[in-house]
C-alpha positions in Angstrom: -25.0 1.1 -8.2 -22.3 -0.1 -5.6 -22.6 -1.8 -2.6 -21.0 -1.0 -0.1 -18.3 -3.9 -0.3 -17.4 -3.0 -4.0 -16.4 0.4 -3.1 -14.4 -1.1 -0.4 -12.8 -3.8 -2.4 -12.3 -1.6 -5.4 -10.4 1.1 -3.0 -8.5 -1.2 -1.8 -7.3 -2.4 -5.5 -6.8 0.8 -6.1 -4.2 1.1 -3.1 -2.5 -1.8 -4.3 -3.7 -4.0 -2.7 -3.7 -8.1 -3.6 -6.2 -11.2 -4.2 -5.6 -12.3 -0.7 -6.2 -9.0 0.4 -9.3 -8.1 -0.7 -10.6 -11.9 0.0 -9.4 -11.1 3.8 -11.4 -7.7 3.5 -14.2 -9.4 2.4 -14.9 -11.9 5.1 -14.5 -9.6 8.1 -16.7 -7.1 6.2 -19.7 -10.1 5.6 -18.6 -11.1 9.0 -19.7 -7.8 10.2 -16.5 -7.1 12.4 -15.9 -3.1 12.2 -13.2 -3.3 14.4 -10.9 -5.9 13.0 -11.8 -4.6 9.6 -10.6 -0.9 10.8 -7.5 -2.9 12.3 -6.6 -4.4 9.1 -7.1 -1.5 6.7 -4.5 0.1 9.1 -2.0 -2.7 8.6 -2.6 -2.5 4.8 -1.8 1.1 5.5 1.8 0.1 7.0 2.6 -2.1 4.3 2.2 0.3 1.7 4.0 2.6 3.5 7.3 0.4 4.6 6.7 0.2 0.3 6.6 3.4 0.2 9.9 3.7 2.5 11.7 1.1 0.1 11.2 3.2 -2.5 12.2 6.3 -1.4 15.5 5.0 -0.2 16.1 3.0 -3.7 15.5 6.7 -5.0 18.3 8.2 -2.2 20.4 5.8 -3.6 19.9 6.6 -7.2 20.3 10.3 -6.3 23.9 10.0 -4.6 24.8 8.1 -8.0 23.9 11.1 -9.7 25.4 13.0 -7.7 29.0 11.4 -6.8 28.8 11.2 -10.8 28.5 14.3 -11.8 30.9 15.9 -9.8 33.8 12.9 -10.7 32.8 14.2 -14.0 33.8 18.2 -13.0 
């Protein structure tokens, strides 16, 4: 069965997060501190999602390609 700390840790894997990561998790989860734990799951949170904003605009990029293509192509 899985402690508490595994399922955090493996969740956090799971959301991409890194080594350093999940070591930083860990301490302030042995250390016992809720709050900052809370407070750094949220900025986890923002990374993935500036990540996810990089992405999406590498994406916008690829589909004015397609489109400025296709209709040179017309």
């Amino acid at each position: 069965m899985e402690t508490e700390l595994e399922k955090i840790l493996s969740n956090l894997s799971d959301a991409g997060c890194g080594n350093d990561e999940l070591e930083h998790a860990k301490q302030l989860y042995e250390a016992g501190d809720t709050e900052a734990l809370i407070r750094y799951f949220r900025k986890c949170r923002c990374k993935r999602m500036d990540e996810l904003h990089e992405s999406q605009r590498k994406v916008d990029c690829l589909d004015f390609l397609i489109r400025r293509t296709a209709k040179a192509m017309q």
